[in-house]
C-alpha positions as CSV (number, residue, x, y, z in Angstrom):
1,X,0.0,0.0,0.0
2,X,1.4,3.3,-0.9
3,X,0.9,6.0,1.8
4,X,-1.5,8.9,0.9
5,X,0.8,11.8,2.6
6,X,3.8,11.2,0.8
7,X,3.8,12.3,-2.8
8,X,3.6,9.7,-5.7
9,X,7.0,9.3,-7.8
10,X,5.1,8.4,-11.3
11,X,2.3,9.7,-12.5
12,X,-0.4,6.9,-12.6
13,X,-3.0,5.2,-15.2
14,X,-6.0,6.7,-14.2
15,X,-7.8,7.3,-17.5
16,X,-9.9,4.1,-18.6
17,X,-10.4,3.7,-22.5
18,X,-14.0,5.3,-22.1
19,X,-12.1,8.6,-21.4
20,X,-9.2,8.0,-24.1
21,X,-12.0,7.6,-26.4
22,X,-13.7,10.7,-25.4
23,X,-10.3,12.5,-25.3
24,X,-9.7,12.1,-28.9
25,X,-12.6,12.7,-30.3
26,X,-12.6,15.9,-28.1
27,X,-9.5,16.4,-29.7
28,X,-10.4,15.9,-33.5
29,X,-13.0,17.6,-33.1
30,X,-11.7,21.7,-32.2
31,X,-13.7,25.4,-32.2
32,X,-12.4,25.7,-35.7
33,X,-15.6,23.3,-37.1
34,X,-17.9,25.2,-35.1
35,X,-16.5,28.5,-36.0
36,X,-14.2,28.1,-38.8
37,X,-16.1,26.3,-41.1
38,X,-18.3,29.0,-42.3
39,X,-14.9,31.0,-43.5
40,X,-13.6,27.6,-45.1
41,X,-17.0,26.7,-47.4
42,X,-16.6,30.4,-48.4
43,X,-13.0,29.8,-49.5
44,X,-13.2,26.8,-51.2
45,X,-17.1,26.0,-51.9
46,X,-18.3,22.2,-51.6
47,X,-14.2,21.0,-52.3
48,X,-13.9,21.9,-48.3
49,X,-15.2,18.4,-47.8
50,X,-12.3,16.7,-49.7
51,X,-9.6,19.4,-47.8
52,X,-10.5,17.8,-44.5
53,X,-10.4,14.2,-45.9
54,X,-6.6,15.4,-47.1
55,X,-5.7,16.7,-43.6
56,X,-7.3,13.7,-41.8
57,X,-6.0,10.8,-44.1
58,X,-2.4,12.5,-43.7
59,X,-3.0,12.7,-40.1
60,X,-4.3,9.5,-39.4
61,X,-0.4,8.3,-40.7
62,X,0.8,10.6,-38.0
63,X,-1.1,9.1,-35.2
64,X,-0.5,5.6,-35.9
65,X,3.2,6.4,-36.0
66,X,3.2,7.7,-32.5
67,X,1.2,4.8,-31.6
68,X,3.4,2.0,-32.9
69,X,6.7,3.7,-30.8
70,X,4.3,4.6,-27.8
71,X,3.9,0.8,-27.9
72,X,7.3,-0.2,-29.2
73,X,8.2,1.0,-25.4
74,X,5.7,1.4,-22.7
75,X,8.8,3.2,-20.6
76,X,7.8,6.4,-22.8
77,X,5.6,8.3,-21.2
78,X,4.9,11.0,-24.5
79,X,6.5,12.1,-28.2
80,X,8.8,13.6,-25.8
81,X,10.4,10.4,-24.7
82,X,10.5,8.9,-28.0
83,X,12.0,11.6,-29.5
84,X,15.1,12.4,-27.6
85,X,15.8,8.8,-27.6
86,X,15.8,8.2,-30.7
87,X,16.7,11.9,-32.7
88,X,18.5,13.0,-29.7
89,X,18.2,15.5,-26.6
90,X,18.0,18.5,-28.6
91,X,14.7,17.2,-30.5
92,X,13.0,16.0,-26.9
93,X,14.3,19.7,-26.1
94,X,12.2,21.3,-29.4
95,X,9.6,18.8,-29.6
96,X,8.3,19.3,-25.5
97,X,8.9,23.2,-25.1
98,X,7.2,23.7,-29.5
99,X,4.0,21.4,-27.9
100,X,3.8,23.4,-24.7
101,X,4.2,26.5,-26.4
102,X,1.7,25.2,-29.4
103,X,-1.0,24.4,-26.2
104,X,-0.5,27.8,-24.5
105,X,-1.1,29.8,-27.5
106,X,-4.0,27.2,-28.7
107,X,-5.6,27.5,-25.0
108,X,-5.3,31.6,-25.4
109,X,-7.0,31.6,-28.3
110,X,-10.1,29.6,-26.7
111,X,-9.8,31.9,-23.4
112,X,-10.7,34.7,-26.1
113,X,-13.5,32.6,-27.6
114,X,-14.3,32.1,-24.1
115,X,-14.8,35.7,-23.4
116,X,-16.6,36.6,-27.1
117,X,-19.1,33.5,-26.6
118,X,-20.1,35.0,-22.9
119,X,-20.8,38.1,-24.2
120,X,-23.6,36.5,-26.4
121,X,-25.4,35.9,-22.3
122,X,-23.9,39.1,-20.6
123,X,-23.0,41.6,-23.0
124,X,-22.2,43.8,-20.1
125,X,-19.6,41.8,-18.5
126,X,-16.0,42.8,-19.3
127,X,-14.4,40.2,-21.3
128,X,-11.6,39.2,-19.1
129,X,-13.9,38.4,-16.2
130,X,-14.9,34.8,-17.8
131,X,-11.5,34.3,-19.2
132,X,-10.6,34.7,-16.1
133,X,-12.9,32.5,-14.2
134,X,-12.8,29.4,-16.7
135,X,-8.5,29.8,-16.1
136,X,-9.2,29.5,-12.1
137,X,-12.4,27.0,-12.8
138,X,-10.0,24.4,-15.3
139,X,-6.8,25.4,-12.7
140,X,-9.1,24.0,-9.7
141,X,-10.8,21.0,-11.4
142,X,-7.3,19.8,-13.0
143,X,-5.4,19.9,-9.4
144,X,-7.9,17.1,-7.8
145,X,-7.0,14.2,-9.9
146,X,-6.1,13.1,-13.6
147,X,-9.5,11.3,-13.2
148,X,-11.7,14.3,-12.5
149,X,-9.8,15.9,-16.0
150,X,-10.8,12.6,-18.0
151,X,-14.3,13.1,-16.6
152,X,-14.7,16.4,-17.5
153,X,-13.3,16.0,-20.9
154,X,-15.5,12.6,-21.0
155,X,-18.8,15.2,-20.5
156,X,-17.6,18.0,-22.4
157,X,-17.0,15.7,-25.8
158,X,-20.0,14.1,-25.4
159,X,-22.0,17.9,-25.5
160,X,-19.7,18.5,-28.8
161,X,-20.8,15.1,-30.1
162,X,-24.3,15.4,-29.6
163,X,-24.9,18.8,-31.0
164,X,-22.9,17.6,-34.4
165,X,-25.0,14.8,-34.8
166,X,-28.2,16.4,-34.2
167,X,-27.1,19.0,-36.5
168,X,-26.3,15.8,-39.3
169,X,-29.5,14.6,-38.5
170,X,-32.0,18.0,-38.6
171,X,-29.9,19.0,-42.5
172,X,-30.2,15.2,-43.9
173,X,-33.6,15.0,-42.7
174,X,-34.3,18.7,-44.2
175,X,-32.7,17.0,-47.3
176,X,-35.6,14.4,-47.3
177,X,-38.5,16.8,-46.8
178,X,-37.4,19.2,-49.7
179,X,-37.8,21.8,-47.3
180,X,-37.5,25.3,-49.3
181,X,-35.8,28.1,-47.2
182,X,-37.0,31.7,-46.8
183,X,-34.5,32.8,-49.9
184,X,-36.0,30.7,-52.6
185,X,-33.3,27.3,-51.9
186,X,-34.7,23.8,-51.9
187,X,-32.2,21.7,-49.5
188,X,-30.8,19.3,-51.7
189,X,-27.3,17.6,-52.1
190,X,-27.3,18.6,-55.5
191,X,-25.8,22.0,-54.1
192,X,-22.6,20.2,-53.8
193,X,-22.1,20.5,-57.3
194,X,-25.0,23.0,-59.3
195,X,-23.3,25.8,-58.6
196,X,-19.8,26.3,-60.3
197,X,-19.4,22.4,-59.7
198,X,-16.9,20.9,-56.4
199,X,-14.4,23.7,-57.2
200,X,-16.5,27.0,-57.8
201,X,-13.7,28.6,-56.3
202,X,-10.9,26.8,-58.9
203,X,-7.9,25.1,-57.1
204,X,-7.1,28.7,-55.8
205,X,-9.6,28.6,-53.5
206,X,-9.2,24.7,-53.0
207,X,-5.8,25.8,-51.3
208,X,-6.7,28.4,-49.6
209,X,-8.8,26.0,-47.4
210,X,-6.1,23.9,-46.0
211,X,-4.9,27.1,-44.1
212,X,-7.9,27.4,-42.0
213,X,-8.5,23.7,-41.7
214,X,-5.6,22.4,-40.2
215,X,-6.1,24.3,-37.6
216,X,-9.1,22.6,-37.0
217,X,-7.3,19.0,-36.3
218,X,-4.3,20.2,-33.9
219,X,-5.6,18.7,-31.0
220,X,-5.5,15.2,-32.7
221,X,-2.3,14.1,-30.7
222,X,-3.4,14.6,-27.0
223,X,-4.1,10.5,-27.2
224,X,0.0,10.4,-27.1
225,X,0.5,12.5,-24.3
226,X,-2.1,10.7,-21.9
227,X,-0.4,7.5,-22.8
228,X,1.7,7.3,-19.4
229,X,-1.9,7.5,-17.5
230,X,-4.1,4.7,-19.6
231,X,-4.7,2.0,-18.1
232,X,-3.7,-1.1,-20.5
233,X,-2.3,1.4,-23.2
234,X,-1.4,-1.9,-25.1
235,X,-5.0,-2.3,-25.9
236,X,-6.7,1.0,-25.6
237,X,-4.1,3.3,-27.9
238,X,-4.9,1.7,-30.8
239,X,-8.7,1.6,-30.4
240,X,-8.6,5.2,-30.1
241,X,-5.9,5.6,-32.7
242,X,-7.6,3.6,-35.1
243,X,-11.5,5.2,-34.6
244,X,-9.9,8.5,-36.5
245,X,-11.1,8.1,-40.0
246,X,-14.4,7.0,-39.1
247,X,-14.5,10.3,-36.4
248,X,-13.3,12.5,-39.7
249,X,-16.0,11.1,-41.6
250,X,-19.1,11.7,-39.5
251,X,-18.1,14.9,-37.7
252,X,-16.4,16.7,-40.5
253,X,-17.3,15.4,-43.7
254,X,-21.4,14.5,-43.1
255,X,-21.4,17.6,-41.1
256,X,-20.2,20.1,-43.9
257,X,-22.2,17.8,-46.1
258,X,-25.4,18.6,-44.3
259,X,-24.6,22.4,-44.4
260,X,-23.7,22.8,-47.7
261,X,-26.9,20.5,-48.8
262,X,-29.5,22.7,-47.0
263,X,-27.5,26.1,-47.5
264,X,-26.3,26.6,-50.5
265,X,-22.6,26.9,-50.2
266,X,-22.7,31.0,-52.2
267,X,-25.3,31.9,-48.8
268,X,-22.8,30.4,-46.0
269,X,-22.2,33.9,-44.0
270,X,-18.0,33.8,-43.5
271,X,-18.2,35.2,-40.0
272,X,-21.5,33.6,-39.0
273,X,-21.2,30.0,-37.4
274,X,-23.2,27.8,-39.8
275,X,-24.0,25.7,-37.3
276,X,-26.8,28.4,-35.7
277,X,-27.5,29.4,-39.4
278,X,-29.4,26.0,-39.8
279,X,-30.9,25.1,-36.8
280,X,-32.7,28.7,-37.7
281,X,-33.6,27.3,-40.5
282,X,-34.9,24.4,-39.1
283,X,-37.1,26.3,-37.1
284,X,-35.8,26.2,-33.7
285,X,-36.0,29.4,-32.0
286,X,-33.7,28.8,-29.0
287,X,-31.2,27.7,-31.5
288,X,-28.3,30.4,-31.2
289,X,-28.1,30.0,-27.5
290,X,-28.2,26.5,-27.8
291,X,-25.1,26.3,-30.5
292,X,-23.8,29.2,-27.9
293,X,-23.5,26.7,-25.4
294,X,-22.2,24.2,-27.0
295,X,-19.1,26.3,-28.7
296,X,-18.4,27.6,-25.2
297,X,-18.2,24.1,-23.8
298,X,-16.0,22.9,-27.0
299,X,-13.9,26.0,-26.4
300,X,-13.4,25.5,-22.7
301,X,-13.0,21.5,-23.5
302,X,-9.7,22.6,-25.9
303,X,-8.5,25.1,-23.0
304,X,-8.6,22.1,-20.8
305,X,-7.1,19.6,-23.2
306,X,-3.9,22.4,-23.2
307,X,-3.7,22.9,-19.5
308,X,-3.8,19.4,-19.2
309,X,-1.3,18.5,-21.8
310,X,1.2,21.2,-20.9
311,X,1.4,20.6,-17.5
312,X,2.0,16.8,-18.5
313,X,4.7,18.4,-20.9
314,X,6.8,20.6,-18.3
315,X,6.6,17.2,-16.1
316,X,8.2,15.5,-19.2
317,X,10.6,18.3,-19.9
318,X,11.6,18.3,-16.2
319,X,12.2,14.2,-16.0
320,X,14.3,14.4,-19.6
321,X,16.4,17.4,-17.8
322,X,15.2,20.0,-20.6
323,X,13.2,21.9,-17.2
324,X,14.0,23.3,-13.9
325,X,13.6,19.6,-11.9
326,X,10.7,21.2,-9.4
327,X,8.5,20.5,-12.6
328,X,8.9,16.7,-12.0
329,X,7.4,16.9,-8.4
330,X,3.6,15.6,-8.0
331,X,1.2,16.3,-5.8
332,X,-0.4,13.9,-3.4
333,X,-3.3,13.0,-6.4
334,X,-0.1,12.3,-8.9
335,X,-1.4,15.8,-10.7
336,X,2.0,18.0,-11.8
337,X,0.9,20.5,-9.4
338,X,3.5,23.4,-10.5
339,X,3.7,23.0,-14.1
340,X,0.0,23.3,-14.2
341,X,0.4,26.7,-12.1
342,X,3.0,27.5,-14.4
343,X,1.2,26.9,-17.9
344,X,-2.3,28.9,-16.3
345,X,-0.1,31.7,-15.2
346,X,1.4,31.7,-18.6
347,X,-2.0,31.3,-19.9
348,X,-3.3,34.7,-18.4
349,X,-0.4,36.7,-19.6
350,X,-0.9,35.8,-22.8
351,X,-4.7,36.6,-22.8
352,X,-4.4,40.2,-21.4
353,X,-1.8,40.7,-23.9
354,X,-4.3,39.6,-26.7
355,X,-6.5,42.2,-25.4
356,X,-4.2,45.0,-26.4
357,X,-5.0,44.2,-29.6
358,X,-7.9,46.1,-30.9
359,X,-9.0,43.8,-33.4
360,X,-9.4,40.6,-31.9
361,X,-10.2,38.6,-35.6
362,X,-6.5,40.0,-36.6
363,X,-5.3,38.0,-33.4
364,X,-7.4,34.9,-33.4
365,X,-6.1,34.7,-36.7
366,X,-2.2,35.5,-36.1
367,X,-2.6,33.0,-33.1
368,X,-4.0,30.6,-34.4
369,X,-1.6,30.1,-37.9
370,X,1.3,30.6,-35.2
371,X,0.0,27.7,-33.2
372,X,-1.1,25.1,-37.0
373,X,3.1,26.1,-37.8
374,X,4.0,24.6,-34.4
375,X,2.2,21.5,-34.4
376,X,3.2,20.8,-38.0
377,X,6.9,20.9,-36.5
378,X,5.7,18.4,-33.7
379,X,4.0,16.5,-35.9
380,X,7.2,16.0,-38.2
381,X,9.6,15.1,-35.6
382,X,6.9,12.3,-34.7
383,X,7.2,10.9,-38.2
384,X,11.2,11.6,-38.3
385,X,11.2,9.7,-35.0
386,X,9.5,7.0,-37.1
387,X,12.1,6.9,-39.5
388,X,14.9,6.4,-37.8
389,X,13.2,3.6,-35.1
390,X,12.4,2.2,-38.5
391,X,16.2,1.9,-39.0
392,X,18.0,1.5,-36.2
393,X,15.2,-0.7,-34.3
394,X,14.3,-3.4,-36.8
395,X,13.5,-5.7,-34.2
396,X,11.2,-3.8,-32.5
397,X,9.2,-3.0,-35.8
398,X,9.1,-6.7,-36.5
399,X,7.9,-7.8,-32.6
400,X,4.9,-4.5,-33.4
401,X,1.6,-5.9,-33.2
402,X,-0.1,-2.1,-34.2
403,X,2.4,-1.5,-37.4
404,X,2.2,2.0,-39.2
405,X,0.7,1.3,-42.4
406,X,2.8,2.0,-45.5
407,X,5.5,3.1,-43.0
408,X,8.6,4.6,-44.3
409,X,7.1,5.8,-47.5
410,X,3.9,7.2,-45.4
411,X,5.8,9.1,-43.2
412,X,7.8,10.6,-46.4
413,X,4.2,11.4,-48.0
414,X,3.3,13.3,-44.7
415,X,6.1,15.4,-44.3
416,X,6.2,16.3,-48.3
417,X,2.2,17.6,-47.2
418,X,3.3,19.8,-44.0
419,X,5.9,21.4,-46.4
420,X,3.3,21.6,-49.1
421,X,0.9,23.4,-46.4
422,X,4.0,25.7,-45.5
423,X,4.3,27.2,-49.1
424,X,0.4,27.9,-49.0
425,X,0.3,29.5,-45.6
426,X,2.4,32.0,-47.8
427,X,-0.9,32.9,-50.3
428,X,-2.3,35.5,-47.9
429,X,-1.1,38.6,-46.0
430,X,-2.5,37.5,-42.2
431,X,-1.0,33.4,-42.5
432,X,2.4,34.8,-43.7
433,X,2.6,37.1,-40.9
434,X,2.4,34.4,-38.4
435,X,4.6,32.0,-40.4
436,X,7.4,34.8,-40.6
437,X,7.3,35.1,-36.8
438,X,7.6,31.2,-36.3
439,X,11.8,31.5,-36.7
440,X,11.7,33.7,-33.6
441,X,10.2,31.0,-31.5
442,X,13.4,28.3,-32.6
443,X,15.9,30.7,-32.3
444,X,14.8,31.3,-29.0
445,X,14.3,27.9,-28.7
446,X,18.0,27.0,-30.0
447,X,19.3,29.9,-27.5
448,X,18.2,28.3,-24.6
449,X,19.3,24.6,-25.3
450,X,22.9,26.0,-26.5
451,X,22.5,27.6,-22.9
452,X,21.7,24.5,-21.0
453,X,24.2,22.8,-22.8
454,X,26.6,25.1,-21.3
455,X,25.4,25.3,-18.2
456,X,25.4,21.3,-18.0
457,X,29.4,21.8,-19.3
458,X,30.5,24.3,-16.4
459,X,28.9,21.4,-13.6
């Protein structure tokens, strides 16, 4: 029996595969479908469909790459782990400090959704006051226990789930009633193709989607960093790893399908959420407050999906030596007390400093390009990782019984598409911006490893 007033060495398997489930579907499923998918049908018409098949087949490879050397080991605890022992320290350094960085910015940008989608209630409130209490609230809830986080994600998915297949089921069934809306438009899923055909918009706008819409997948790797707190990860990884593609296909791809079927895709209002658009249509007066709560609770899920995760990265950071060594000390419920402290403090900076920015589209924006760069960087060294375990670990590929598929030549595929998505985040004024900025974070990045390095010299 392990005494309850001394403080736990490891962290512990808490989550069951009911939560990992939940966890990455929460995960595949971001803000960016509720909100961003009305700017990315008006980008690329009906074509938006195939975009996020594109992103999800390519990131599909990913995750079954970080599950095969999750499992190749069960000593590593994240991508961290596998990375510095099989790239090197300075990757585990890049790889940990890019993801915590890639969640902090990710969880600022819902703290601002956060703060718009209370407004919609209490226009009256000043914005920071919910940022500031969901921050505290998450803080609180995630100190108890690494159960009481897989139950709250656990509830908060399922809200997100519900609302996307109600909203499948109110446009097909729209669809089969030929219902005729106000402006004239019968819903049909012929207007996925009678108007300018799958690529009104040419290839041009075709493109221009993927910038928006891989931001709506980052997320997709939290299943790798709760991997040190499944229980039987041998079993439950890849029955979360492998329910992807069928999570892409109903909550993206029937989803857009419904929109674009009962709204034709010309009328889809850019900075509307089409998700309210149709339940309006459908005739449900309560609808906007109803797709109002459920973006706020897909929002704050996200925010808690980044505290959690960076607080399980500074504990990482701190065990590989890449992090002041108080970051490896747990609390009495296993819970990386000060790294969670540490990412919510960090958390509230960055919020108050979005809010010197007038034009909070301009930052969502900036932020969020900044934080789809980042964890295409993560991403790739996962598949690099791949590569060389591929080579210098034979054995282990051969003992794998949850193989990447295609492998090698997958992985290659992958990182030829991140590069590809580089050169179009270039296409418009606002992505390059962010893209631009992205050196500054590495060189700070490479400044601070050279500095450990010689700090670790001099002892």
């Amino acid at each position: 029996m392990t005494d309850p007033a001394v403080p736990p060495e490891h962290l512990r398997r808490s989550l069951s595969n009911r939560h990992l489930q939940l966890i990455a579907i929460g995960g595949a499923i971001g803000t960016g479908l509720f909100m961003g998918s009305g700017k990315t049908i008006s980008l690329a018409g009906p074509s938006i469909v195939l975009v996020y098949l594109i992103i999800g087949a390519m990131l599909f490879f990913v995750m079954r790459a970080m599950g095969e050397l999750l499992l190749s080991n069960l000593q590593y605890k994240s991508f961290i782990d596998f990375s510095t022992d099989l790239l090197g320290p300075w990757a585990g350094f890049f790889c940990g400090w890019t993801y915590w960085f890639c969640w902090i910015i990710t969880a600022i940008a819902d703290v601002i959704a956060i703060a718009a989608y209370a407004q919609f209630w209490f226009p009256e409130l000043a914005p920071w006051i919910p940022a500031l209490l969901c921050v505290v609230l998450l803080l609180s809830l995630n100190l108890v226990t690494v159960k009481l986080f897989g139950e709250m994600e656990f509830w908060f998915a399922l809200i997100k789930i519900i609302a996307i297949c109600a909203l499948i089921i109110t446009g097909f069934g729209l669809v089969a009633w030929g219902f005729t809306a106000p402006s004239g438009h019968v819903a049909s899923f012929s207007n996925l193709w009678n108007d300018g055909g799958v690529f009104p918009m040419g290839m041009a706008g075709f493109f221009a989607g993927f910038q928006i819409a891989v931001f709506a997948f980052v997320g997709i790797e939290l299943v790798g960093t709760t991997a040190a707190e499944t229980a039987d990860p041998e079993r439950n990884l890849p029955k979360a790893i492998n329910s992807i593609p069928v999570r892409i296909l109903v909550f993206y791809v029937l989803a857009l399908i419904a929109i674009m079927a009962v709204t034709p895709w010309r009328e889809v209002v850019p900075g509307k959420s089409p998700f309210v658009e149709l339940f309006v249509l459908a005739g449900i007066p309560a609808a906007a407050s109803l797709i109002n709560f459920v973006v706020l609770t897909s929002a704050t899920s996200s925010a808690n999906s980044g505290i959690f995760s960076t607080s399980r990265m500074m504990y990482g950071l701190a065990e590989e030596g890449h992090a002041p060594s108080a970051f490896r000390r747990l609390s009495r419920a296993a819970v990386p007390a000060l790294g969670l402290v540490f990412s919510c403090v960090c958390l509230l900076l960055g919020a108050m400093l979005i809010y010197l920015i007038p034009n909070l589209v301009t930052a969502f924006t900036l932020v969020t390009t900044l934080a789809a760069v980042l964890f295409m960087f993560v991403w790739s060294l996962i598949l690099c990782s791949y590569i060389v375990y591929r080579r210098k670990r034979p054995h282990l590929h051969a003992a794998s019984a949850f193989k990447m598929p295609g492998g090698v030549l997958m992985c290659g595929v992958c990182l030829a598409f991140f590069a590809f998505v580089l050169v179009l985040l270039t296409l418009q004024p606002d992505t390059l911006y962010a893209l631009a900025i992205s050196p500054l974070w590495f060189a700070l990045l490479g400044l601070g490893y050279a500095g450990k390095r010689l700090l670790a010299r001099r002892h």
